[in-house]
C-alpha positions as MATLAB code, in Angstrom:
seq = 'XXXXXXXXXXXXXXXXXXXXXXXXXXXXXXXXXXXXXXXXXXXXXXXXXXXXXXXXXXXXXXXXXXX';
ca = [
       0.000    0.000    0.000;
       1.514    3.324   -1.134;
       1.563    5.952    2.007;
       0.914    9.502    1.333;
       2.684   12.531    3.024;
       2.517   16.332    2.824;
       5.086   17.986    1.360;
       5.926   19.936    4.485;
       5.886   16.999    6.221;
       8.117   15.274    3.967;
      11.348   17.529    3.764;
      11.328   16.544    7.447;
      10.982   12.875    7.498;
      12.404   12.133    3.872;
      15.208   14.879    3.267;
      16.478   14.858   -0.624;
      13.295   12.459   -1.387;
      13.622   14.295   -4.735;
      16.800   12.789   -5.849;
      14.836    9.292   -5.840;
      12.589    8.073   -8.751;
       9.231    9.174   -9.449;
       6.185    8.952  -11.529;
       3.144   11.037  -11.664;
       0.244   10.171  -10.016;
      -1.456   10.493  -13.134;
       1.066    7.357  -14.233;
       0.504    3.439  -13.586;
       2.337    2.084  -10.579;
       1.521   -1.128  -11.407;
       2.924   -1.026  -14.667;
       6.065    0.241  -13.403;
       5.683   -3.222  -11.057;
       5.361   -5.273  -14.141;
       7.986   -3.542  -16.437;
      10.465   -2.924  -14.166;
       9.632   -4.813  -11.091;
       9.074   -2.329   -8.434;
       7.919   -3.092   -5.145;
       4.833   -0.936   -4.702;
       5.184   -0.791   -0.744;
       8.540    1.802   -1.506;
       6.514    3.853   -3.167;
       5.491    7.152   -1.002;
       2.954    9.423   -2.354;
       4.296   13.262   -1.647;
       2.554   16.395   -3.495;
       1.853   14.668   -7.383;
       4.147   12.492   -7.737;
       5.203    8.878   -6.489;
       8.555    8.667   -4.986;
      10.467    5.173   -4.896;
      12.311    5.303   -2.052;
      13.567    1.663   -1.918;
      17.363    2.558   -1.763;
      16.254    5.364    0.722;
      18.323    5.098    4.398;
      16.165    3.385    6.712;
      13.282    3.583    4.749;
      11.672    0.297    6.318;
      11.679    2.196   10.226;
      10.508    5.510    8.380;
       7.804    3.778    6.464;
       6.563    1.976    9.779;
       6.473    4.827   11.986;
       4.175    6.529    9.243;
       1.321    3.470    9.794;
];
């Protein structure tokens, strides 16, 4: 499940979030899953874009503290 975060909120939690990849929210995760194999649960939903934070620093504690 993809977790959504203000902006504001994320330049605290996720610093430099923007030098990940992203995709527009007007874009197909799931076809990013199936053509480049993805895994949807890195995804983090800031502003209008999709941010796939896989290779992000402790993203697994981050992402859990957000639930």
């Amino acid at each position: 499940m993809v977790k959504t975060v203000r902006i504001k909120d994320a330049e605290k939690l996720l610093p430099n979030y923007e030098d990940y990849p992203n995709i527009s929210v007007t874009g197909s995760l799931r076809g990013m899953r199936d053509q480049y194999g993805m895994i949807l649960k890195y995804y983090v939903r800031i502003g209008g874009y999709y941010y796939y934070l896989r290779s992000y620093p402790n993203i697994d504690e981050i992402l859990q503290q957000m639930s």
